[in-house]
Backbone as a printed PyTorch tensor [residue, N CA C, xyz], in Angstrom:
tensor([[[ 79.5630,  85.3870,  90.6420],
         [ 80.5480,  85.4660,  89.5740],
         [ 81.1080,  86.8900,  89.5250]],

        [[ 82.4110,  86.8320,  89.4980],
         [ 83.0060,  88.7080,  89.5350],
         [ 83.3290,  88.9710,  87.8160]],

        [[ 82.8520,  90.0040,  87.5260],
         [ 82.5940,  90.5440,  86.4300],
         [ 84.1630,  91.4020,  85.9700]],

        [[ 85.0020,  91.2040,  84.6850],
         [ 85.8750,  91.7650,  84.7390],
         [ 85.5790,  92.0580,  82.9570]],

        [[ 86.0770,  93.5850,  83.1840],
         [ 86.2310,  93.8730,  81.8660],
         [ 88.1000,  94.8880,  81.4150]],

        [[ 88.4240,  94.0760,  80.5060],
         [ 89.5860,  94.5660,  79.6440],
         [ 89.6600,  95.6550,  78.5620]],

        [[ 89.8620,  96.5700,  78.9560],
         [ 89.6500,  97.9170,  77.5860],
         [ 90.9400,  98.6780,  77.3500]],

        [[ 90.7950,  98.6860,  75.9930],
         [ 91.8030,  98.6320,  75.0580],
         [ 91.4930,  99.7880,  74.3830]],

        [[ 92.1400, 100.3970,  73.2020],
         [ 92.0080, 101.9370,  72.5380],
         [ 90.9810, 100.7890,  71.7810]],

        [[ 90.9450, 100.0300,  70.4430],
         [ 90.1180,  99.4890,  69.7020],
         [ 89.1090,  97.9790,  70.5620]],

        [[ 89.9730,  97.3060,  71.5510],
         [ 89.4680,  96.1430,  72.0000],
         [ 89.9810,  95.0540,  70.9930]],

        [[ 91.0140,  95.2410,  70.1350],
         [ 91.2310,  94.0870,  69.5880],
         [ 92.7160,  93.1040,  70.2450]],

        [[ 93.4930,  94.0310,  70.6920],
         [ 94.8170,  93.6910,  71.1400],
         [ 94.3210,  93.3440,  72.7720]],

        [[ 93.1900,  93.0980,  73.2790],
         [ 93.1120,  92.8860,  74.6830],
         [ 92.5890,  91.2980,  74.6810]],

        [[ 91.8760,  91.1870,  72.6900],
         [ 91.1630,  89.3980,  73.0670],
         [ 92.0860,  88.4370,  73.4240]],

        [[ 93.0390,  88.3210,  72.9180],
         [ 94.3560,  87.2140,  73.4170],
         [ 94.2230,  87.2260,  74.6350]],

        [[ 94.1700,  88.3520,  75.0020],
         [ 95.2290,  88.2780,  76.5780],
         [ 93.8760,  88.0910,  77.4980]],

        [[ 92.3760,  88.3220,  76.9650],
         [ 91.2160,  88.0200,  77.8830],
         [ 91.1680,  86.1850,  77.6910]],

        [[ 91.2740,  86.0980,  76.5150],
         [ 91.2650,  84.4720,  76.4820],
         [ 91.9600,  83.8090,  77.4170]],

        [[ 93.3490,  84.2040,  77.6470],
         [ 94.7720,  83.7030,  78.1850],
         [ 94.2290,  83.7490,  80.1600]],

        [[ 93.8880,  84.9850,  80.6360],
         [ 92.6800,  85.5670,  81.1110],
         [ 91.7520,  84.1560,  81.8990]],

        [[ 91.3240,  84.3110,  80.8310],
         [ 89.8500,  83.3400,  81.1730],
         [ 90.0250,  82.0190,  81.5790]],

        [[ 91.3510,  81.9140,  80.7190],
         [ 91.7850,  80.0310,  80.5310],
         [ 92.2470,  79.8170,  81.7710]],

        [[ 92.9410,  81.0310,  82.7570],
         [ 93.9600,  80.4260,  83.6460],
         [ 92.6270,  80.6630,  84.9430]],

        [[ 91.7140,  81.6770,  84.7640],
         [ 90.8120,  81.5100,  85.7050],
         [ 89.7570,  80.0250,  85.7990]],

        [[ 89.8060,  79.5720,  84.4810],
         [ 88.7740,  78.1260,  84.9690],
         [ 90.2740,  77.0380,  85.3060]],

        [[ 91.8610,  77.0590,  84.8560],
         [ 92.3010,  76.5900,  85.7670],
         [ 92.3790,  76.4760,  86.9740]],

        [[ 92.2380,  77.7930,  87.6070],
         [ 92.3700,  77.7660,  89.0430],
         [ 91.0290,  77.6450,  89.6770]],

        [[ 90.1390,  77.3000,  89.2110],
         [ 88.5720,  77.2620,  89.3880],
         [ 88.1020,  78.8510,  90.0420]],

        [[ 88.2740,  78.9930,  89.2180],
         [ 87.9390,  80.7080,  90.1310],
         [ 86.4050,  80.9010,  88.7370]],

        [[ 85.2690,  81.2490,  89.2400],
         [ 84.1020,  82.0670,  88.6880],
         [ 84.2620,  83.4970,  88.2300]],

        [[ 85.0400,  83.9150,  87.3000],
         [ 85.2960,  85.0390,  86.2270],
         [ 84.8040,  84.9340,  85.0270]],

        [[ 84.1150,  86.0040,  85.0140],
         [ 83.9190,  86.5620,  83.3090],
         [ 84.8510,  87.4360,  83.1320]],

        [[ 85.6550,  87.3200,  81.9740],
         [ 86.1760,  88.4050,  81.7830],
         [ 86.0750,  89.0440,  80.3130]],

        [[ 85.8080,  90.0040,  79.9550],
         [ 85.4110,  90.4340,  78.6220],
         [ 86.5430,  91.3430,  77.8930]],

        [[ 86.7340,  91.8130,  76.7050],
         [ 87.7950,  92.7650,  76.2090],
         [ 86.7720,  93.6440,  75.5500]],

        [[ 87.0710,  94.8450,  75.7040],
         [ 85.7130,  96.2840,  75.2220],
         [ 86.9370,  97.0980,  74.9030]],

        [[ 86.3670,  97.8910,  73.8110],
         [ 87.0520,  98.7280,  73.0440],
         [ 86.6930, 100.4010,  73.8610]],

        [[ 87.7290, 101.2000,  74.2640],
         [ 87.4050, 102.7690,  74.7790],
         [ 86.1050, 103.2440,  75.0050]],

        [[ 85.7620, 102.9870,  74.0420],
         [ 84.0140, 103.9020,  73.9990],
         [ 83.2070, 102.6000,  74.1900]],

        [[ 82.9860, 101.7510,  73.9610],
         [ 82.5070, 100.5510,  74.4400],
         [ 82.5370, 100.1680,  75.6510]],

        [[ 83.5110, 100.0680,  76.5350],
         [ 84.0760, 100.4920,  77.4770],
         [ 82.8520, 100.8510,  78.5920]],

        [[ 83.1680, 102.6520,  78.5100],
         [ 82.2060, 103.3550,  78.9610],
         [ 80.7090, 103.0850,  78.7110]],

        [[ 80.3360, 102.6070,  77.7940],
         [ 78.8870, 102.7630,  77.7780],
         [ 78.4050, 101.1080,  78.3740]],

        [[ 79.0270, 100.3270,  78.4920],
         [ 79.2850,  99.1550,  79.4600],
         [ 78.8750,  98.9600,  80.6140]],

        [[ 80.1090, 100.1490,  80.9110],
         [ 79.8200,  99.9580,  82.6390],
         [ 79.2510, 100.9380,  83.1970]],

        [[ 78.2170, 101.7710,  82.5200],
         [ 77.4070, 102.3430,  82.9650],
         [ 76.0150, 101.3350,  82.5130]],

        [[ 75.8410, 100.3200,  81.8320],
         [ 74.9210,  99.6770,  81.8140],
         [ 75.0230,  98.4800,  82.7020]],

        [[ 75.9630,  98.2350,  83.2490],
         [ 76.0910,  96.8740,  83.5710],
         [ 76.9320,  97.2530,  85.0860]],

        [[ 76.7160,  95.7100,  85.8420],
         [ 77.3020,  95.6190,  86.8720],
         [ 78.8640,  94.9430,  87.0690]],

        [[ 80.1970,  95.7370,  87.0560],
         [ 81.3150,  95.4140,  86.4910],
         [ 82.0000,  95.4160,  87.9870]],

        [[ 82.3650,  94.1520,  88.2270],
         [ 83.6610,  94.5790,  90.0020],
         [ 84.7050,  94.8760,  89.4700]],

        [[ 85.2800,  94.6750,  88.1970],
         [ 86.9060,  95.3760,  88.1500],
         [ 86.7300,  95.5870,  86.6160]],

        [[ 87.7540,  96.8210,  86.3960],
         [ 88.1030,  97.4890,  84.4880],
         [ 89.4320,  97.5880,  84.6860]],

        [[ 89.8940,  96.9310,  83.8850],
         [ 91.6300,  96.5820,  83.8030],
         [ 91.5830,  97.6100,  82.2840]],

        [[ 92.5670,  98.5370,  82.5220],
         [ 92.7240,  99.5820,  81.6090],
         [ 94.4170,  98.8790,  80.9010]],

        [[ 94.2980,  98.8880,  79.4640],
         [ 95.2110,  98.8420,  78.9320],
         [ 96.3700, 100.1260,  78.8440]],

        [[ 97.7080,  99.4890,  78.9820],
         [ 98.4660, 101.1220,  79.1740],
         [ 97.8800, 102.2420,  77.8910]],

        [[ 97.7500, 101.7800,  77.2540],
         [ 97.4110, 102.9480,  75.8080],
         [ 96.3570, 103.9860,  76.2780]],

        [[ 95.2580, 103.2690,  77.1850],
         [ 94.4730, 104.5560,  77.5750],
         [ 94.1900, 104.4270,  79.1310]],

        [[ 95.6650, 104.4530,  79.9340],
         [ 95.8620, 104.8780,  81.0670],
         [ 94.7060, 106.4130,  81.6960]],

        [[ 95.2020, 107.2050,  80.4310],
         [ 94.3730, 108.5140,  80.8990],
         [ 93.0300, 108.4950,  80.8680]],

        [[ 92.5360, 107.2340,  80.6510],
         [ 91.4560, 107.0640,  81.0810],
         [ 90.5410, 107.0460,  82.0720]],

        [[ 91.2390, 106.3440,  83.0010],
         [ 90.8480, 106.3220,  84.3440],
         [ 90.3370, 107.6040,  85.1500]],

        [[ 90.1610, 107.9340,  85.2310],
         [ 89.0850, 109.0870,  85.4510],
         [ 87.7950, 108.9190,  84.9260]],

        [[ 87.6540, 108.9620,  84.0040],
         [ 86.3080, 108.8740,  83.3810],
         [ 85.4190, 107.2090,  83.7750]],

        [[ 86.4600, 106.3930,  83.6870],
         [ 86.0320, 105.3000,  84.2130],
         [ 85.9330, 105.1590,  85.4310]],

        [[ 86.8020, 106.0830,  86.6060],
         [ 85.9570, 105.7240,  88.0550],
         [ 85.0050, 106.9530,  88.2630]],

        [[ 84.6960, 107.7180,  87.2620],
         [ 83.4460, 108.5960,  87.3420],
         [ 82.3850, 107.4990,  86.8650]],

        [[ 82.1610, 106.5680,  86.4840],
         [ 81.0490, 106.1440,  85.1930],
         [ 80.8970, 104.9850,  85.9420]],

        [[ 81.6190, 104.1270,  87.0750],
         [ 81.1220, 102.8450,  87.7780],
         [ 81.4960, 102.9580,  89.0170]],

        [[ 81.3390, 102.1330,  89.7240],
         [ 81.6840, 101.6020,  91.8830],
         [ 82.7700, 100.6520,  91.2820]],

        [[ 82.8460, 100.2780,  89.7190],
         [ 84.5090,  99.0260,  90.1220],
         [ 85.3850,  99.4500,  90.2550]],

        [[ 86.2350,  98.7140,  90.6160],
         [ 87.2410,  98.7460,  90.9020],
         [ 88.2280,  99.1020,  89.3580]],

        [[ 88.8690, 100.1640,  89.5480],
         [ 89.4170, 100.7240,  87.9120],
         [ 91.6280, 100.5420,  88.2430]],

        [[ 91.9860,  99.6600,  87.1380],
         [ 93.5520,  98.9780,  87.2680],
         [ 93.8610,  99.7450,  86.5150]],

        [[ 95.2320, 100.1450,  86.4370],
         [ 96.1130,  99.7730,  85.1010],
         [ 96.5660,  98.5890,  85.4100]],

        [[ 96.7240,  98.3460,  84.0120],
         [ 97.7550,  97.5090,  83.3830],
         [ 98.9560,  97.2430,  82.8360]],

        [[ 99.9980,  97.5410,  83.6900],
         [101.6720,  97.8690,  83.4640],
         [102.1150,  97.7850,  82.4150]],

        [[102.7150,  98.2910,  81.5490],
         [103.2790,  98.0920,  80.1640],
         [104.2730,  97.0780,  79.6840]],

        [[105.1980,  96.4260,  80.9370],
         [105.7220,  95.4380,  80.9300],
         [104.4940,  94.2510,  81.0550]],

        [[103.5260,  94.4020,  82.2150],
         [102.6140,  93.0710,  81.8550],
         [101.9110,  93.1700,  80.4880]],

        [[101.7880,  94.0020,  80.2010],
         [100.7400,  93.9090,  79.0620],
         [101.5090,  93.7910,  77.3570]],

        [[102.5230,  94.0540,  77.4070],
         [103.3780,  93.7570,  76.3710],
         [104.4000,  92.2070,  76.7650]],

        [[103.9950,  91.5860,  77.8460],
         [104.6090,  90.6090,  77.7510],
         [103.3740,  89.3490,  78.0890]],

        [[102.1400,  89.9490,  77.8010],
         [101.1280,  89.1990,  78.3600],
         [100.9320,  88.0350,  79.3320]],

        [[101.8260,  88.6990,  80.6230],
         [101.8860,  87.9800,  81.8640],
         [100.6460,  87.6760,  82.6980]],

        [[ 99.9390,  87.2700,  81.9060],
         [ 98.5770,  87.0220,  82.9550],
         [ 98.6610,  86.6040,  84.4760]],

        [[ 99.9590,  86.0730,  84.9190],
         [ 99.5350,  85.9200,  86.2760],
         [ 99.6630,  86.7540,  87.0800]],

        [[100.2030,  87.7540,  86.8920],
         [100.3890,  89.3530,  86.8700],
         [ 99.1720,  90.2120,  87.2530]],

        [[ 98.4600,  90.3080,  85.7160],
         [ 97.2860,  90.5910,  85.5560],
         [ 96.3470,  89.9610,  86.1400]],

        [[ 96.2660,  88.7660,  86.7950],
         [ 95.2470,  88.0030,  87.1250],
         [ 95.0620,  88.4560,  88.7540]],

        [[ 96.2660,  88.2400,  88.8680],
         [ 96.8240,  89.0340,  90.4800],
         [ 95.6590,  90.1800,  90.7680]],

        [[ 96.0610,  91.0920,  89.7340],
         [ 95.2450,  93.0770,  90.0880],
         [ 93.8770,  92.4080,  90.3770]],

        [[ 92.9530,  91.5350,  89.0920],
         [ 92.0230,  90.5870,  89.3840],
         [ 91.3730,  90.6290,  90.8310]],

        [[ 92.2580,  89.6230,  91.7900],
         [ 92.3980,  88.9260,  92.5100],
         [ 92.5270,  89.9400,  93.6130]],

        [[ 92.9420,  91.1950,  93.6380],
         [ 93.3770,  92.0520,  94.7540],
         [ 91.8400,  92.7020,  94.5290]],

        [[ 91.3190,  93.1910,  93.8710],
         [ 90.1670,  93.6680,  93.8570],
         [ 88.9980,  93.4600,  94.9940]]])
């Protein structure tokens, strides 16, 4: 199962779009978890856990650093057009390229 986590400045504006996310991965039968974690949640995550991809919400783009210091996954953005138009097949794509 490939492990995906969604982080957001709070983690609340990422649950929609992990649901939306999740729904189109058991459409396509694909084995994804995908979770939504808030910044600091985030980090202390995927240093506990085994994560293959962190899809960074544009809000904390400048993140990324700290997040490919803190795991081996694979660390996205998330385009501001996909993520304000919650194009999951988009997003599912970065997923999928991982």
């Amino acid at each position: 199962m490939e492990k995906v986590i969604v982080v957001c400045e709070a983690g609340i504006t990422t649950s929609l779009l992990v649901k939306k996310l999740n729904d189109l991965a058991q459409e396509k039968g694909q084995d994804v978890d995908i979770q939504s974690k808030s910044l600091e949640e985030g980090l202390d995550y995927v240093k506990e856990h085994d994560i293959d991809v962190v899809l960074l919400g544009p809000q904390i783009h400048h993140s990324a650093e700290n997040y490919e210091a803190s795991t081996n996954a694979k660390v996205a953005k998330i385009s501001v057009k996909d993520y304000n138009s919650m194009n999951v097949y988009s997003i599912f794509e970065q997923i999928s390229e991982a």
